[in-house]
C-alpha positions as CSV (number, residue, x, y, z in Angstrom):
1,X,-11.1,-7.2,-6.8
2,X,-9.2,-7.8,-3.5
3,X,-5.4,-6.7,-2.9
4,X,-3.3,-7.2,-5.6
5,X,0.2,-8.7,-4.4
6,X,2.6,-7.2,-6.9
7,X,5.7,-9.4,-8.2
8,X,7.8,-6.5,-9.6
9,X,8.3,-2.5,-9.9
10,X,7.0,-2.6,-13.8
11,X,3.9,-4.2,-12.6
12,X,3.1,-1.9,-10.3
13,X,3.9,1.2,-12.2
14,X,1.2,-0.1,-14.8
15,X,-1.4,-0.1,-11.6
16,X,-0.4,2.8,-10.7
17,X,-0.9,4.7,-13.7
18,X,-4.2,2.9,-14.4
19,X,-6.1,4.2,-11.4
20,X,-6.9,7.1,-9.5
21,X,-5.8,6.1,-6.1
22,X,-3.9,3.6,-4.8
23,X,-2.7,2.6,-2.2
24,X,0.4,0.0,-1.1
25,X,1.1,-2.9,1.7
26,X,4.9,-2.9,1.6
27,X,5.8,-5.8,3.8
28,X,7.7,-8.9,4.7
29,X,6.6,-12.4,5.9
30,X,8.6,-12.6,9.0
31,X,7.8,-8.9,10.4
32,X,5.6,-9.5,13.2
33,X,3.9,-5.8,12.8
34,X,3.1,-6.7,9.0
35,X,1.1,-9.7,10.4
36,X,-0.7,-7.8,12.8
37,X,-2.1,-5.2,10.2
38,X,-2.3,-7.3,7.3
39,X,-6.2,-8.8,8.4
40,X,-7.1,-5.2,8.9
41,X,-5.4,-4.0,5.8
42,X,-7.9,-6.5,4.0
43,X,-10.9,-5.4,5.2
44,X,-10.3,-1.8,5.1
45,X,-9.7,-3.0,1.1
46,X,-13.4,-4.5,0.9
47,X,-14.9,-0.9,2.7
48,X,-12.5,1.1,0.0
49,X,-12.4,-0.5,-3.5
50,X,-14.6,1.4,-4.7
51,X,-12.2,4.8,-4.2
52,X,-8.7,3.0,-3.8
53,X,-6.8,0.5,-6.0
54,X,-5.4,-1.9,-2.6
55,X,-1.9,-3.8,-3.6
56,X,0.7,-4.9,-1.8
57,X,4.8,-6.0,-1.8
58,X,7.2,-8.6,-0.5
59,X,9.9,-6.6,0.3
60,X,11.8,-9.8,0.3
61,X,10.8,-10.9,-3.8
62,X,10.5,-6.9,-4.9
63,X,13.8,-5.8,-3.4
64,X,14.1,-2.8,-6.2
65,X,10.7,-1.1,-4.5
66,X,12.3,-0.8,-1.3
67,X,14.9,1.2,-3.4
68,X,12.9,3.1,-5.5
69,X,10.7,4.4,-2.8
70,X,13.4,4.8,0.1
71,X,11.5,2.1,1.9
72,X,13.3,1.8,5.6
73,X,10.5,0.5,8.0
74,X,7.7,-2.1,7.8
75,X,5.5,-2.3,7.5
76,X,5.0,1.0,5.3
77,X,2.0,2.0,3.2
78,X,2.7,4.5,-0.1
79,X,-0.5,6.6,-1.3
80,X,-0.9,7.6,-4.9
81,X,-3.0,10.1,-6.2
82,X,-3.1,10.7,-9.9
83,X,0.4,8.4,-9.8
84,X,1.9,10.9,-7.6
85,X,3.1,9.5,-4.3
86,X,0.2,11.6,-1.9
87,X,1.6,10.3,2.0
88,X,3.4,7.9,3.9
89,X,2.6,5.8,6.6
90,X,5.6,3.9,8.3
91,X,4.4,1.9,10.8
92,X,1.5,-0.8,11.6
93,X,-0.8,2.7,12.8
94,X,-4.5,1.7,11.8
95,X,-5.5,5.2,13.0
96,X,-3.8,6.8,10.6
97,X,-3.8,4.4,8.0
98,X,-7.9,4.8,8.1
99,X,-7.2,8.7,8.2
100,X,-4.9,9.0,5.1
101,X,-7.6,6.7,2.9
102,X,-10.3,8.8,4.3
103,X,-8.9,11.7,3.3
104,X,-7.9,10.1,-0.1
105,X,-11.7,9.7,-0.8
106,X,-12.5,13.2,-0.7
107,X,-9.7,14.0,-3.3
């Protein structure tokens, strides 16, 4: 399926509520960090899709996400289980990025 770049908060609340676990890129094209992470963000996609719904958000085009989940640093990376918000990652960390997905597949 790939990552799914969401254009707006209604979209993504239907994605949310649609599957299981998901997980969300929220970033912006000039922050270096979201650069960095982004090629890794992808592949960790293609070794999860199976478990985890992989999406992500221009802070810059979806400003009302940054309100709506008190979004402060970037990049930062929500986790839904069940549509409930299950951790937060603020930060380009690929340790604990991996860590929180792993633990998401043994929900």
């Amino acid at each position: 399926m790939g990552v799914v770049l969401i254009n707006s908060l209604n979209e993504f609340n239907g994605i949310l509520h649609a599957n299981k676990n998901v997980v969300v890129d929220i970033f912006a094209s000039w922050c270096g960090p979201c650069k960095v992470i982004k090629p890794k963000f992808v592949q960790l996609e293609q070794k999860y899709s199976k478990f985890i719904t992989f999406c992500s958000v221009d802070i810059d085009n979806v400003n009302d996400f940054a309100e709506e989940y008190r979004v402060n640093v970037l990049p930062t990376f929500l986790f839904f289980n069940n549509s409930e918000l299950f951790d937060k990652l603020e930060g380009a960390n690929y340790d604990k990025l991996v860590n929180i997905l792993s633990k998401m597949t043994n929900i």
